[in-house]
C-alpha positions in Angstrom: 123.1 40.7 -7.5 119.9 40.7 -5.2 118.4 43.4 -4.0 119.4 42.2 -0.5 122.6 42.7 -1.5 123.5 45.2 1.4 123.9 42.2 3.5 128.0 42.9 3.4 129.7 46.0 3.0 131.9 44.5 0.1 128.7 43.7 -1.6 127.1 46.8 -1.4 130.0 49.0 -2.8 128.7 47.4 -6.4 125.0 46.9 -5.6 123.2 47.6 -8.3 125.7 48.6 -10.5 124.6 48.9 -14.3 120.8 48.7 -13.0 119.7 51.8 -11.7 119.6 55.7 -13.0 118.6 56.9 -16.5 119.4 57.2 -19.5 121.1 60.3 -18.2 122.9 58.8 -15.2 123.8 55.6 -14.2 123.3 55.9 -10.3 121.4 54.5 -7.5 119.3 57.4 -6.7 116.4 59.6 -8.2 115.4 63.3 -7.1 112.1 64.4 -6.0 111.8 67.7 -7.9 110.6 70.5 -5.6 108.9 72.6 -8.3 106.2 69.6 -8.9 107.0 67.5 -6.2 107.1 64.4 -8.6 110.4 61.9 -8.5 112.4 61.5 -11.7 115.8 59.6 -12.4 117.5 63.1 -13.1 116.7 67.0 -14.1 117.1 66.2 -17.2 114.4 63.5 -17.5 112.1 66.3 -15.4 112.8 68.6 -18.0 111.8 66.2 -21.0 109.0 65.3 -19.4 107.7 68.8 -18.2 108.1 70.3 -21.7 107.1 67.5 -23.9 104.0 68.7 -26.4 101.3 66.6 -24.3 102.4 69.2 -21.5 99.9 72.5 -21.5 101.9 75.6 -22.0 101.4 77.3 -19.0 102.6 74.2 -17.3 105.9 73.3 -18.7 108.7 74.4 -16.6 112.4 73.9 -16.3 114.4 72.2 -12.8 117.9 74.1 -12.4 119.8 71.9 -11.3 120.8 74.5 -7.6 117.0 73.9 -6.5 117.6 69.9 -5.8 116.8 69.6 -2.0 116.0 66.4 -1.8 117.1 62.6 -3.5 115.7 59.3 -2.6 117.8 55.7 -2.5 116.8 53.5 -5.0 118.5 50.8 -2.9 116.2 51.3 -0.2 114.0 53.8 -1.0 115.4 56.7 2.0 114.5 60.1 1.1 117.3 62.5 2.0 118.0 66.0 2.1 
């Protein structure tokens, strides 16, 4: 499908499908994590990437998954409460 594909409602029901997310997720959004205020397909990819070994100690943190406040479209790039 294109990325125009919200053109018709039918279309944009499967938008997408199979081609957005993580390897955590398959869905058509990301999170902006409010600890950092970086954007990451899921908590779990915030978490791998916060407390990898390249990540200074005092640094690495955690996202519970209660402190999401915000996730952005990946259709059309909305950020949303």
């Amino acid at each position: 499908m294109s990325p125009n594909c919200l053109n018709r409602e039918e279309e944009a029901v499967n938008c997408g499908v199979g081609q957005f997310g993580c390897s955590h997720y398959r869905r058509r959004c990301k999170i902006r994590a409010p600890c950092c205020g970086e954007v990451f397909g899921c908590r779990h990819c915030h978490n791998e990437s916060k407390n990898s070994m390249e990540i200074d100690p005092l640094d690495r943190h955690d996202l519970q998954r209660h402190d999401l406040k915000k996730v952005i479209c990946s259709l059309c790039g909305t950020e949303q409460d």
